[in-house]
Backbone of each chain as ProteinMPNN parsed JSONL, in Angstrom:
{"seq_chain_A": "XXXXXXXXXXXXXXXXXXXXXXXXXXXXXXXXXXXXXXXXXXXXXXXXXXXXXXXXXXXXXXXXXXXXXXXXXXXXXXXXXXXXXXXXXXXXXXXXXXXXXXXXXXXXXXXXXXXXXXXXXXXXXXXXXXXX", "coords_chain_A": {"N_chain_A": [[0.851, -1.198, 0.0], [0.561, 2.429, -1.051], [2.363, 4.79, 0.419], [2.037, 7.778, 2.704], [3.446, 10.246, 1.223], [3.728, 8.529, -1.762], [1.043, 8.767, -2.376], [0.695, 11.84, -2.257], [2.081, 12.252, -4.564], [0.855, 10.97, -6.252], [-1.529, 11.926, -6.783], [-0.396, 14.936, -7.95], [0.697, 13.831, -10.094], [-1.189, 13.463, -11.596], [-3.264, 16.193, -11.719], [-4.323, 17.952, -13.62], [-4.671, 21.211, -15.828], [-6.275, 23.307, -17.418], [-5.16, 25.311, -20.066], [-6.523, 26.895, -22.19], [-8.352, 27.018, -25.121], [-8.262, 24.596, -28.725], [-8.399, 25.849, -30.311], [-6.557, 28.594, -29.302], [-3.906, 27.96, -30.351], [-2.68, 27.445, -33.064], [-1.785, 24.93, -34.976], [2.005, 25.347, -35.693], [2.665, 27.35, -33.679], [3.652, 29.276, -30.917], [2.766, 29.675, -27.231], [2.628, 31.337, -24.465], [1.801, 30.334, -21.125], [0.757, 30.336, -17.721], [0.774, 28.369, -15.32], [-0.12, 27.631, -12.317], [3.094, 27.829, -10.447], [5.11, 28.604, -11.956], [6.185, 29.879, -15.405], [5.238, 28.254, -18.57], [5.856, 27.389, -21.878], [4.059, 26.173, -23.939], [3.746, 24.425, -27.428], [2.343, 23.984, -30.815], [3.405, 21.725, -32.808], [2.41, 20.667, -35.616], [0.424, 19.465, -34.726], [1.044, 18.086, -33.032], [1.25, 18.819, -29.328], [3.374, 20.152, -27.125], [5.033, 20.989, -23.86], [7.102, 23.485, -22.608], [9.352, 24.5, -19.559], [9.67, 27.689, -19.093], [12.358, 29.075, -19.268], [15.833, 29.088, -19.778], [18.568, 27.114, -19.572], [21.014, 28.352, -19.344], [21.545, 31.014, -18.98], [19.315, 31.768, -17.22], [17.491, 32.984, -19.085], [14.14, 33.804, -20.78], [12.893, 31.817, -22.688], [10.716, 30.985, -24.087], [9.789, 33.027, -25.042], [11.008, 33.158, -27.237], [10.548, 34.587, -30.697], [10.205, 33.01, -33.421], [10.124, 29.486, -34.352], [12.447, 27.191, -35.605], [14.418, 25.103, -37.658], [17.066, 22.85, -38.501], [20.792, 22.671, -39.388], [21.985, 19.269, -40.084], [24.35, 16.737, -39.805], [24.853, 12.904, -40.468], [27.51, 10.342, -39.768], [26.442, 8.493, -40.642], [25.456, 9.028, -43.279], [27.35, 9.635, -44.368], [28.197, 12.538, -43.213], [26.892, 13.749, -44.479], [25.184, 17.225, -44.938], [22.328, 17.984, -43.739], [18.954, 20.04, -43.697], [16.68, 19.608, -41.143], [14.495, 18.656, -38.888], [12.56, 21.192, -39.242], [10.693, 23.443, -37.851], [11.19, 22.87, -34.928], [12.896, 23.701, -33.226], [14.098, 26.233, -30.979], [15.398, 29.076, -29.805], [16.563, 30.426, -27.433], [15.699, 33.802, -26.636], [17.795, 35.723, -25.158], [20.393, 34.529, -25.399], [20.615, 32.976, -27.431], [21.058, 30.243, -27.262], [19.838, 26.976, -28.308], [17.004, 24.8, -28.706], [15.505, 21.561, -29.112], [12.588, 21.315, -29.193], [10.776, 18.743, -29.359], [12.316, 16.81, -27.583], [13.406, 18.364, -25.623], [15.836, 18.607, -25.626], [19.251, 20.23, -25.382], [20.874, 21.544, -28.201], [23.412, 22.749, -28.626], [24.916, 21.732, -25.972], [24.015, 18.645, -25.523], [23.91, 17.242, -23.231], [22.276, 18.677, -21.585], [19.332, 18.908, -20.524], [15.78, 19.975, -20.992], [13.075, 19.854, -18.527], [9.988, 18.137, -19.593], [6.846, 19.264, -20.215], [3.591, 17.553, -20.075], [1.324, 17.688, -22.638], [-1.77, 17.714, -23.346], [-4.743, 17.551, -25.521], [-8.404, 17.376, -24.904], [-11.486, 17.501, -25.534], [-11.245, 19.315, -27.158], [-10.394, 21.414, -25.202], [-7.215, 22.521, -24.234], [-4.748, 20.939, -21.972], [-2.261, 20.889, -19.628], [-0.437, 18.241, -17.857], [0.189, 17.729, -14.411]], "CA_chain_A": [[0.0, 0.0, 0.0], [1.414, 3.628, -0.517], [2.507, 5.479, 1.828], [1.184, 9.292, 1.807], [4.212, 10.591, -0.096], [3.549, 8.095, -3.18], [-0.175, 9.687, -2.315], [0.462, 13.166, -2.744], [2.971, 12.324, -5.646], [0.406, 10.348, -7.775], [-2.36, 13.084, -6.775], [0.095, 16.035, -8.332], [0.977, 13.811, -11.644], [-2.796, 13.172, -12.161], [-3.339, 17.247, -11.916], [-4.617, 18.774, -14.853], [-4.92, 22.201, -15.666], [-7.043, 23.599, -18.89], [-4.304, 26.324, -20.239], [-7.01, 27.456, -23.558], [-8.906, 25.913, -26.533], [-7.426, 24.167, -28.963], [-7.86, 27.162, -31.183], [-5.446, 29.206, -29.291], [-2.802, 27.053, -30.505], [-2.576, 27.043, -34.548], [-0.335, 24.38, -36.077], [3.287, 25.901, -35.959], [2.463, 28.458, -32.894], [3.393, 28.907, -29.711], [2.473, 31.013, -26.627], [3.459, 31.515, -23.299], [0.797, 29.955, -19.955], [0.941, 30.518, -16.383], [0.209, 26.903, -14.461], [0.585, 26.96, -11.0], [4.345, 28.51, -10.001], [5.607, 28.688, -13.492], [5.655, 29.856, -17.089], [5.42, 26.975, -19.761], [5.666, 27.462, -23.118], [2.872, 25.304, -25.307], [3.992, 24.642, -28.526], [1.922, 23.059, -31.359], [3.997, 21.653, -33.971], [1.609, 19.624, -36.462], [-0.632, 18.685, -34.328], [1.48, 17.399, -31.942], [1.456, 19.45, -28.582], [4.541, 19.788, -26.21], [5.194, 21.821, -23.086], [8.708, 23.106, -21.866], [9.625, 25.449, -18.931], [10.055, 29.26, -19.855], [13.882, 29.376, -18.655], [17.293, 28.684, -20.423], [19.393, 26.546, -18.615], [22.226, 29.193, -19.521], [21.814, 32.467, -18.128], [17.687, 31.604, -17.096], [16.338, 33.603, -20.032], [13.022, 32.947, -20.745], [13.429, 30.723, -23.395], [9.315, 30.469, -25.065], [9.758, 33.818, -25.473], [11.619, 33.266, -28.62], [9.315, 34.879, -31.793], [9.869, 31.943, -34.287], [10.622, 28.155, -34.004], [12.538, 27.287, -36.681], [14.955, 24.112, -37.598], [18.417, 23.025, -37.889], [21.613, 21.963, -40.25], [22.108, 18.173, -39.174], [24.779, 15.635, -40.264], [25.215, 12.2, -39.383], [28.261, 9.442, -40.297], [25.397, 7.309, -41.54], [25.089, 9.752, -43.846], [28.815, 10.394, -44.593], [28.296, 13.511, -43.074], [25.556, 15.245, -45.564], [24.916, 18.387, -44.352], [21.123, 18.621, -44.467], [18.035, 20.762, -42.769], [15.811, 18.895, -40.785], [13.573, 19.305, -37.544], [11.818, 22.421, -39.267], [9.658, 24.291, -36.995], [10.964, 21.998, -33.783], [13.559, 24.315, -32.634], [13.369, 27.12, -30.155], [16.178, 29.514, -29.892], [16.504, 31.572, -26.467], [15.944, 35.38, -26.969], [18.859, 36.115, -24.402], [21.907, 34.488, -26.203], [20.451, 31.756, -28.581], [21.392, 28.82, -26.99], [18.743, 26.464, -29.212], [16.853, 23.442, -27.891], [15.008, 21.001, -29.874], [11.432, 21.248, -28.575], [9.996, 17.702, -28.68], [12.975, 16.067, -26.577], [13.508, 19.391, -24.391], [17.642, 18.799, -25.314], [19.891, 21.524, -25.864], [21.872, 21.372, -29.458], [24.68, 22.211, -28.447], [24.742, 20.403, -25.286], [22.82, 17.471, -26.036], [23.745, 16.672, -21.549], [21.456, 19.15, -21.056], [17.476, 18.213, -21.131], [14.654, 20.48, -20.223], [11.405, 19.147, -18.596], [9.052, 17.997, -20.837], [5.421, 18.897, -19.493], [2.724, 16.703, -20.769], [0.034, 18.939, -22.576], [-3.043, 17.014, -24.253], [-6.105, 17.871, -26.033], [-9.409, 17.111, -24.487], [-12.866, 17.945, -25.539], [-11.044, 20.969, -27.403], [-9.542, 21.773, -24.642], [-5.671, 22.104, -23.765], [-4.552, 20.789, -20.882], [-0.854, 20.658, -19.241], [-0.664, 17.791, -16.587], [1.586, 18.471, -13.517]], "C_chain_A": [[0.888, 1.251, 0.0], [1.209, 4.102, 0.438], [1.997, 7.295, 1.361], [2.094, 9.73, 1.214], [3.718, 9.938, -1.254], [2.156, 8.66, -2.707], [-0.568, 10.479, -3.192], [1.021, 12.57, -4.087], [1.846, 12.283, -6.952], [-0.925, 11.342, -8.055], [-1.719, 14.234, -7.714], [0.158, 15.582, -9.904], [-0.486, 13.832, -12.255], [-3.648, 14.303, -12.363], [-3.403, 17.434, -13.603], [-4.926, 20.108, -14.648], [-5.172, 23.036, -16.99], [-5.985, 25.369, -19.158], [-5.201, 27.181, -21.771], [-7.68, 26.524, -24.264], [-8.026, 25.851, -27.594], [-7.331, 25.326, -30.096], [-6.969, 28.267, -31.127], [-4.435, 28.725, -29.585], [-2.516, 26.633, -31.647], [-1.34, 26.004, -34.516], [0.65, 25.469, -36.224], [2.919, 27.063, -34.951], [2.706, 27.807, -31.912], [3.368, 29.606, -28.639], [2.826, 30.38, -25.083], [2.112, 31.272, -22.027], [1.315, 30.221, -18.725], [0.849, 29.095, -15.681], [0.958, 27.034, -13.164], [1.702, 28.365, -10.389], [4.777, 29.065, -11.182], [4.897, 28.975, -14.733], [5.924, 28.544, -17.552], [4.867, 27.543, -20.765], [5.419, 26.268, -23.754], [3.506, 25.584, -26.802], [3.209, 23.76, -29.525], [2.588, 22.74, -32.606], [2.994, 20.29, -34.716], [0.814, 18.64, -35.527], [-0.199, 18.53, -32.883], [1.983, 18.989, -30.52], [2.675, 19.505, -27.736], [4.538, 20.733, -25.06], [6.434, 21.874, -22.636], [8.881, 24.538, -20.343], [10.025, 26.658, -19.38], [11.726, 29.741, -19.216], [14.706, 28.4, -19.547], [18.288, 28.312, -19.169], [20.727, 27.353, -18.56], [22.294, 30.108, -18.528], [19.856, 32.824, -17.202], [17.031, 32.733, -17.671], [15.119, 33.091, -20.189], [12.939, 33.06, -22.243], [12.256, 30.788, -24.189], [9.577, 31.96, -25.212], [10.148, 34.051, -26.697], [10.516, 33.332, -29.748], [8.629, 33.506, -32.125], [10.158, 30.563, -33.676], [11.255, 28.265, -35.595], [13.452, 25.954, -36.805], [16.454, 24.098, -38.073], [19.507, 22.25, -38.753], [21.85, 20.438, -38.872], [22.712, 17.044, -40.562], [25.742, 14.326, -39.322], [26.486, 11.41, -40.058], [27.805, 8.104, -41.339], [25.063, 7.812, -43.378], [26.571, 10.378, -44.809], [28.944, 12.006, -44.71], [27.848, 14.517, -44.297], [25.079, 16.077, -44.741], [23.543, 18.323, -44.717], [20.474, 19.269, -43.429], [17.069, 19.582, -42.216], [15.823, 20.009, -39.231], [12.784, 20.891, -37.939], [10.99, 22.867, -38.326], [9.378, 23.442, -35.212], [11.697, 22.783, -32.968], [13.63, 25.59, -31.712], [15.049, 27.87, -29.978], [15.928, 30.755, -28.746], [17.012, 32.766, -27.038], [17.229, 36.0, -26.408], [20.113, 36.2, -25.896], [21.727, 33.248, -27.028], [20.597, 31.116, -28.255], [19.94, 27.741, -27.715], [18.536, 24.793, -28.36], [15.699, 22.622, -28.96], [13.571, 20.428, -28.953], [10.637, 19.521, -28.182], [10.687, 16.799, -27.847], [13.11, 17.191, -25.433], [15.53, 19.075, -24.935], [17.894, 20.0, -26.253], [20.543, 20.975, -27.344], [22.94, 21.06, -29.24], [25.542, 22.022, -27.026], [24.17, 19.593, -24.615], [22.961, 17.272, -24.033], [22.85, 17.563, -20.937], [19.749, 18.75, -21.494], [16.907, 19.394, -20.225], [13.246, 19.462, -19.7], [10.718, 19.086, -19.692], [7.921, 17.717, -20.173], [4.12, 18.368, -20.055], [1.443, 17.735, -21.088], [-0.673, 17.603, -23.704], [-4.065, 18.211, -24.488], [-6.959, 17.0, -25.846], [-10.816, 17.607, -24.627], [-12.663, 19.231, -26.608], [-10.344, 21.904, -26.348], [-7.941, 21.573, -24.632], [-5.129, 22.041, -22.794], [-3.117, 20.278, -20.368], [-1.433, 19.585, -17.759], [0.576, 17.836, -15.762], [1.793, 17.587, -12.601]], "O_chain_A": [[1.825, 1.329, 0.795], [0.266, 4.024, 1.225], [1.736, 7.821, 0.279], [1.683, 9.75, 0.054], [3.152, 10.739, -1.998], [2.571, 9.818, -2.67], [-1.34, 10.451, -4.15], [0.08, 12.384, -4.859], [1.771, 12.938, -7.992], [-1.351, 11.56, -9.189], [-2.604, 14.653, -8.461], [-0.127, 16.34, -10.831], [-0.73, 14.246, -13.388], [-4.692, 14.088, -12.979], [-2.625, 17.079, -14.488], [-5.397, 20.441, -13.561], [-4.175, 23.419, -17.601], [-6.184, 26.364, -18.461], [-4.545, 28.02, -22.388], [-7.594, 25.318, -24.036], [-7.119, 26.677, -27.697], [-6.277, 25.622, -30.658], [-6.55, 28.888, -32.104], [-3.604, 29.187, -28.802], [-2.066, 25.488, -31.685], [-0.2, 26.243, -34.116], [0.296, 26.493, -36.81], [2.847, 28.082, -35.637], [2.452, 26.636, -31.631], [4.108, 30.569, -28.84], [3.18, 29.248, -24.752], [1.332, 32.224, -22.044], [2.539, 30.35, -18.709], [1.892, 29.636, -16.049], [2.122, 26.73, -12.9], [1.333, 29.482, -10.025], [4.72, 30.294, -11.227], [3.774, 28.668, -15.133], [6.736, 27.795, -17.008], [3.765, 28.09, -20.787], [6.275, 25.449, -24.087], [3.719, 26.708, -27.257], [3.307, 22.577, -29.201], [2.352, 23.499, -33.546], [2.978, 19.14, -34.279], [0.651, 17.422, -35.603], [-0.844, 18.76, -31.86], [2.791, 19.889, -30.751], [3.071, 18.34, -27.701], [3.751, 21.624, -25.382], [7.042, 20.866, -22.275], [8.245, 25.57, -20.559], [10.914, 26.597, -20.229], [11.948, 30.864, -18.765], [14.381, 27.277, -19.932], [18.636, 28.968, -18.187], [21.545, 27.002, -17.71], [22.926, 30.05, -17.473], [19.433, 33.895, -16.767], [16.195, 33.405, -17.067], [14.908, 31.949, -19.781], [12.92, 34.103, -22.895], [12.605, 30.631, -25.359], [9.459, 31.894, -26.436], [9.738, 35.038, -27.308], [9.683, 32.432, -29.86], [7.587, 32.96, -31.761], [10.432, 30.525, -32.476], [10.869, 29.004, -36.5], [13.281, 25.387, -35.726], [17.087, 25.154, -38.073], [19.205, 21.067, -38.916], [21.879, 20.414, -37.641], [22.176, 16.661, -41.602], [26.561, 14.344, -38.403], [26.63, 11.867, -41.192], [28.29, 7.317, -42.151], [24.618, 7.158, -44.321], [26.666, 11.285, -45.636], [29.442, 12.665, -45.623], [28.281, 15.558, -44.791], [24.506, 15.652, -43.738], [23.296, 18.553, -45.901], [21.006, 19.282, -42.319], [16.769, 18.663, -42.978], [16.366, 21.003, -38.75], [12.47, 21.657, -37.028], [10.366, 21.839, -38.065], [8.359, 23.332, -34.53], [11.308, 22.735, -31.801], [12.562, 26.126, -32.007], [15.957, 27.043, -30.041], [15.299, 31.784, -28.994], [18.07, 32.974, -27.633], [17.794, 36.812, -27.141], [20.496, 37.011, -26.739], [22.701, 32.539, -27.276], [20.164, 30.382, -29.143], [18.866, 28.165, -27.288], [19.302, 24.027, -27.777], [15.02, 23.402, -29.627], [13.521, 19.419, -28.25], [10.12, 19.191, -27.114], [10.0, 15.946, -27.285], [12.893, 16.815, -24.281], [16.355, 19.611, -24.195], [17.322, 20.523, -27.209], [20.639, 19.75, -27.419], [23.541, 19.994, -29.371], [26.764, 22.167, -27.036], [23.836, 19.649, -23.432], [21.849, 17.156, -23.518], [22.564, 17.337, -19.761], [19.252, 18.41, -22.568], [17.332, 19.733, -19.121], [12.635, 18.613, -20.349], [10.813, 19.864, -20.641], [7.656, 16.638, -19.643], [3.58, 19.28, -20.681], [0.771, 18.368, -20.274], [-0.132, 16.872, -24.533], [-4.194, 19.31, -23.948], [-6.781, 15.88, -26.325], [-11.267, 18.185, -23.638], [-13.576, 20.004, -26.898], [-9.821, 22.979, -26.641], [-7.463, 20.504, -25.012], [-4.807, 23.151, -22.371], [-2.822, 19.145, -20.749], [-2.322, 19.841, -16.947], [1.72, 17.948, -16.203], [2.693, 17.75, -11.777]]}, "seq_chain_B": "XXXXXXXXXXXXXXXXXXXXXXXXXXXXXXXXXXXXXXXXXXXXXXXXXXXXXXXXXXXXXXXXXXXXXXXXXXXXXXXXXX", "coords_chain_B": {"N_chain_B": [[-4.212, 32.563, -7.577], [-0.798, 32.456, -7.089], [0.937, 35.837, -7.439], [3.631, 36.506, -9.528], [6.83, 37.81, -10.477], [9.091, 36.903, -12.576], [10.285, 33.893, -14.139], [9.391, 31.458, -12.952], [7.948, 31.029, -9.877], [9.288, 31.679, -6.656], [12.943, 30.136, -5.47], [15.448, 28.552, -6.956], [16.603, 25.443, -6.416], [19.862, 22.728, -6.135], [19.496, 19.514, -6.922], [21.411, 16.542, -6.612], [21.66, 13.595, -8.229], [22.414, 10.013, -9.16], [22.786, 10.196, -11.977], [22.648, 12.36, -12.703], [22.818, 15.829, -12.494], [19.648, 17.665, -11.093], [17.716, 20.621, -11.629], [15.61, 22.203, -9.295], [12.67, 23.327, -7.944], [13.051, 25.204, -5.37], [11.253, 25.169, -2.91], [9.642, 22.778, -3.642], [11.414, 19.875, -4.38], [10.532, 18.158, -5.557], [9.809, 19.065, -8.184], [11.056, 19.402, -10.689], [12.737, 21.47, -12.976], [15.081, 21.415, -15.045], [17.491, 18.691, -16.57], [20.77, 17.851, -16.114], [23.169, 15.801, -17.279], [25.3, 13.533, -16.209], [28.612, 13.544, -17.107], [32.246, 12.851, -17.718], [33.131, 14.652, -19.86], [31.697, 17.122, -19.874], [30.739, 19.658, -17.368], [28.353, 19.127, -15.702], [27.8, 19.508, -12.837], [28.181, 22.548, -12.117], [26.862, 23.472, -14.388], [24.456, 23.75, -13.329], [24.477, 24.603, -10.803], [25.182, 27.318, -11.436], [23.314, 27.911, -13.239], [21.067, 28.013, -11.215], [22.165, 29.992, -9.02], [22.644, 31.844, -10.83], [19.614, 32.894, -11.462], [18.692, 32.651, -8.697], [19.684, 35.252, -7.754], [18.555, 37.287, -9.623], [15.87, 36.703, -8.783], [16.269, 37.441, -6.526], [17.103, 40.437, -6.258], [14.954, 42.393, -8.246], [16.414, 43.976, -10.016], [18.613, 42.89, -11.151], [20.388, 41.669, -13.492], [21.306, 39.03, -15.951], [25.263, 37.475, -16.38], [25.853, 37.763, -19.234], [24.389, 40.456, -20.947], [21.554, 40.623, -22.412], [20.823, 39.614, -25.602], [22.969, 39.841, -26.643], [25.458, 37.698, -27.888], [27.789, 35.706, -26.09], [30.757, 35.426, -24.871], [31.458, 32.459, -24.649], [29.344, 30.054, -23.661], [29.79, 27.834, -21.554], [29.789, 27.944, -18.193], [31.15, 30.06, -15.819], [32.604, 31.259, -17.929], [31.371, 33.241, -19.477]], "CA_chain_B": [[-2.477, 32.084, -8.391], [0.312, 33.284, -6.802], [1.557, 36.618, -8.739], [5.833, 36.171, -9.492], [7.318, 38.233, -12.012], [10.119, 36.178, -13.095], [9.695, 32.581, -15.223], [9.261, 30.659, -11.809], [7.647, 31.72, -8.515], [9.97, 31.097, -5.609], [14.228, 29.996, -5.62], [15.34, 27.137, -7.198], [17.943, 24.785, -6.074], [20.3, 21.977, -6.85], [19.302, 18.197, -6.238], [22.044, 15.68, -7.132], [21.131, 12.116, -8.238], [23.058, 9.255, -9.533], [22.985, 9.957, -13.413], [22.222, 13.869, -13.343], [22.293, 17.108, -11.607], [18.947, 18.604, -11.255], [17.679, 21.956, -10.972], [14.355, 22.515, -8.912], [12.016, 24.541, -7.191], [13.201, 24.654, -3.796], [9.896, 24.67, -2.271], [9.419, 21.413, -3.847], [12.554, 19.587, -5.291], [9.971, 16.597, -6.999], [9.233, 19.597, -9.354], [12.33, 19.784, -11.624], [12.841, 22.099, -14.777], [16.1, 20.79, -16.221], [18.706, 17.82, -15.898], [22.344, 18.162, -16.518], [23.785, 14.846, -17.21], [26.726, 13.742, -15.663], [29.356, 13.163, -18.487], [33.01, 13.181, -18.185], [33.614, 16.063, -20.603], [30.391, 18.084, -19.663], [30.504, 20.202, -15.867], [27.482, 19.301, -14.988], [27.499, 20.441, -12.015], [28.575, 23.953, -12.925], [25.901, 24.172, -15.03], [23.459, 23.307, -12.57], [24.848, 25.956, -9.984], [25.035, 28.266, -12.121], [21.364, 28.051, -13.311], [20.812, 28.492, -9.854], [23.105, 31.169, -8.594], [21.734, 33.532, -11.339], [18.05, 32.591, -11.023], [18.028, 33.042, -7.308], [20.118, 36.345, -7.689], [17.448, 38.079, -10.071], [15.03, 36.545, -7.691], [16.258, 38.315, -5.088], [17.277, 41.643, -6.894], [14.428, 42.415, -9.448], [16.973, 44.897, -11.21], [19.642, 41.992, -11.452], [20.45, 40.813, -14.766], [22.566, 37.886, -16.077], [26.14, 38.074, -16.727], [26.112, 38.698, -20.212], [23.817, 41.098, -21.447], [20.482, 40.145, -23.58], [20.783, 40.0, -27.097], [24.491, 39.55, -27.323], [26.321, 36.3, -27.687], [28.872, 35.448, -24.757], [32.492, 34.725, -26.072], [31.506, 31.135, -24.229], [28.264, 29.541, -23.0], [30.196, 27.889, -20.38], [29.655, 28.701, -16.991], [32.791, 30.807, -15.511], [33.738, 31.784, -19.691], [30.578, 34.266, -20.145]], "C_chain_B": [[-1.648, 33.385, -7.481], [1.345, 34.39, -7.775], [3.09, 36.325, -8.523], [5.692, 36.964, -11.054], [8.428, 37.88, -13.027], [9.377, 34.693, -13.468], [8.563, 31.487, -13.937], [9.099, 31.449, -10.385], [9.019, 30.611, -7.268], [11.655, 30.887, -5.937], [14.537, 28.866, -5.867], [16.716, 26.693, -6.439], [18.668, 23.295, -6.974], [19.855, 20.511, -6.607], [20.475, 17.475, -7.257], [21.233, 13.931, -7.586], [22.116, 11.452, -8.996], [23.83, 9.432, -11.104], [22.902, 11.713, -14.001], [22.244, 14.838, -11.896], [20.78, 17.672, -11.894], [18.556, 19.783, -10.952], [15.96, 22.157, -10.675], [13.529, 23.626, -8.229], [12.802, 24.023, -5.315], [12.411, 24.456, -2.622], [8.854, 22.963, -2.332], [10.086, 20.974, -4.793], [11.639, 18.121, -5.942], [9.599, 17.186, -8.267], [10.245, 20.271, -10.034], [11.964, 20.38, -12.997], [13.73, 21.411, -15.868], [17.252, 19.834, -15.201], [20.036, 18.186, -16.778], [22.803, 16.391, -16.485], [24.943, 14.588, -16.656], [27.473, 12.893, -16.875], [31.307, 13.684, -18.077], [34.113, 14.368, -18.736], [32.319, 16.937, -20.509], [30.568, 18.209, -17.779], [29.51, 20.062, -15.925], [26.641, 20.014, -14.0], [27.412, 21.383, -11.913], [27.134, 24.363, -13.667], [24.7, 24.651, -14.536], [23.408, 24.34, -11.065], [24.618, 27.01, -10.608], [23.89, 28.883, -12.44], [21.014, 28.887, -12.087], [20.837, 29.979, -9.318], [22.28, 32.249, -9.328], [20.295, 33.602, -11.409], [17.55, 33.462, -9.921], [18.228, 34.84, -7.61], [18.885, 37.03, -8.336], [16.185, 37.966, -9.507], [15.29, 37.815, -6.89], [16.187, 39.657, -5.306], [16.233, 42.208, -8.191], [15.563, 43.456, -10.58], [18.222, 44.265, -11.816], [19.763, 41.829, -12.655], [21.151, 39.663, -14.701], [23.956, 38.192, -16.54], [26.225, 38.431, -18.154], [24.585, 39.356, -20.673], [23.004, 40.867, -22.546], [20.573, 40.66, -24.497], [22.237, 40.101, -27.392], [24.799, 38.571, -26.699], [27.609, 36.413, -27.007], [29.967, 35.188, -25.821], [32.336, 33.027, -25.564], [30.326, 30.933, -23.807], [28.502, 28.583, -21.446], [30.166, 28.322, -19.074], [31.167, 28.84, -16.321], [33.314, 31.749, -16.794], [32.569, 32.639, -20.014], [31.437, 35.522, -20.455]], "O_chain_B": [[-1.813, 34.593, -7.312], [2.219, 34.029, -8.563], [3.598, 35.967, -7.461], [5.015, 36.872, -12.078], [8.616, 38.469, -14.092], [8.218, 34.4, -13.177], [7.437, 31.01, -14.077], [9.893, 32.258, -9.906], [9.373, 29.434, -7.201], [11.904, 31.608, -6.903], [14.062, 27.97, -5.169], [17.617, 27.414, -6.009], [18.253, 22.857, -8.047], [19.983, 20.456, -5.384], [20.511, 17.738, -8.459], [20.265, 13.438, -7.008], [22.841, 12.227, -9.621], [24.95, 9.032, -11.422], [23.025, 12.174, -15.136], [21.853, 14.635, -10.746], [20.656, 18.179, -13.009], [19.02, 20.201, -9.89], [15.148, 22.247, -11.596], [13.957, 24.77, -8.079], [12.929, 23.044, -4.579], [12.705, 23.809, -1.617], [8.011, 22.375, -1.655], [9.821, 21.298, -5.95], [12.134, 17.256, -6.664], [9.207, 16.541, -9.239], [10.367, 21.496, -10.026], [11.183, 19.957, -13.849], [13.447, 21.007, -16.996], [17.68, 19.939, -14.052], [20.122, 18.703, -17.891], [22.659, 15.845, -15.391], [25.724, 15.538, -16.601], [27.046, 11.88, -17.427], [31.582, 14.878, -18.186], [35.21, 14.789, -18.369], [32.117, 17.508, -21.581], [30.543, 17.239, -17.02], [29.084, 21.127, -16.371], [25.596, 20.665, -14.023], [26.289, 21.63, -11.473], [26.499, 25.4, -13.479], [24.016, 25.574, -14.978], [22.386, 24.675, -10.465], [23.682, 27.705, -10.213], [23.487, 29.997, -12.105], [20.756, 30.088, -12.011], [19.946, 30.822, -9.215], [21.566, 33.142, -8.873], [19.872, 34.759, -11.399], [16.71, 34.361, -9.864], [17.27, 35.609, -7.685], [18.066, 37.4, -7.496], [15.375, 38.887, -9.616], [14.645, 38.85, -6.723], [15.317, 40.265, -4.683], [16.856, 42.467, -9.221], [15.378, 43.544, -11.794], [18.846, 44.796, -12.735], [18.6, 41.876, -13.053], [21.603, 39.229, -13.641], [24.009, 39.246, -17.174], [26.729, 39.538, -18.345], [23.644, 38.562, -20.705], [23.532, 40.871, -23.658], [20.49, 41.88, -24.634], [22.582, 40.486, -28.509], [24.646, 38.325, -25.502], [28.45, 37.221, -27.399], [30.019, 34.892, -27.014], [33.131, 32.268, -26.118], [29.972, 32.018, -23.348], [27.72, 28.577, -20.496], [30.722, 29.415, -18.961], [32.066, 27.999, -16.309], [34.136, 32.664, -16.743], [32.693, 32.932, -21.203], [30.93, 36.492, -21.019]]}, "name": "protein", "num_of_chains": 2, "seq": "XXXXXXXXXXXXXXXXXXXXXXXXXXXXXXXXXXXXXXXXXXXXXXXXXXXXXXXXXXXXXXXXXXXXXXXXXXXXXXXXXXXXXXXXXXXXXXXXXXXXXXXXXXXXXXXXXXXXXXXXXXXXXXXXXXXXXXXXXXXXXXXXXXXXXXXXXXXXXXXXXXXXXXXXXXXXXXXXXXXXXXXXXXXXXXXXXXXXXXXXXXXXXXXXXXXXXX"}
């Protein structure tokens, strides 16, 4: 049986909190929510929703503030190092000093040892909902 | 809702764990923003202080900034080489 810690815990992940309809949230947009303690920046890239904390692990810029999303030269060895574009419209580039993070893992570019939270946002009824 | 005018209400801190530094709220360290891996050739830790350090500071100081100056690129992203 849990104990009240695992309790509260599974009470807090099971938190929902309706941040808009799904119309505030066009394909390729993304805007800035309050939940709770914190900003989170909602992003909808094709459908697919994501949530990340509004801070840069650098200098703690706030990070969703960035205008555009936009994507990123990427070569692999598999590839004998072809330079191509990919991740279009996944990328997020802090307003501060650019440091760039690749929105649907939360990792930094350029360094991948860094990860942001990744806050679970669904669509429900038309609603959008971050769970915490 | 608690008003805060910065990203995060309250001061964050550091929690260590086996595979990562994290950086949390310090009012409640089960509610982490970002992990730092531990790697070798990556300070971790450093990074993870750092976060911190200037977080709390503009916390504390609303007229604080960060060390380098928004909208210009650092000669390093490094923490210590801004």
């Amino acid at each position: 049986m849990p104990d009240e810690v695992d309790l509260a815990a599974m009470a807090r992940e099971r938190k929902e909190h309706v941040v808009g309809d799904v119309s505030d949230f066009p394909a390729g947009s993304h805007r800035l929510v309050t939940v709770g303690d914190r900003q989170i920046g909602i992003f909808n890239i094709n459908g697919e929703f994501y949530g990340l904390p509004n801070v840069c692990p650098h200098q703690t810029g706030p990070l969703c503030e960035g205008k555009t999303t936009t994507g990123t030269l990427v070569a692999n060895k598999e590839d004998d190092w072809k330079v191509e574009w990919a991740h279009e419209g996944e990328i997020i580039a802090c307003p501060w000093h650019g440091l760039e993070y690749h929105i649907p893992t939360g990792r930094c570019l350029a360094f991948p040892n860094i990860n942001l939270r990744r806050y679970e946002v669904v669509v429900e009824d038309g609603k959008v909902k971050v769970r915490l | 809702m608690e008003e805060f005018n910065l990203q995060v209400a309250g001061e964050l801190t550091v929690v260590e764990e086996a595979a990562a530094f994290f950086v949390v709220r310090a009012e409640d360290p089960d509610d982490w923003l970002v992990r730092f891996e531990k790697d070798p050739g990556f300070p971790a830790r450093e990074w993870a202080e750092n976060m911190v350090r200037v977080y709390n500071r503009r916390l504390s100081r609303q007229s604080a900034g960060p060390p380098t100056p928004p909208g210009t690129r650092p000669g390093s992203y490094l923490p210590g080489l801004e």
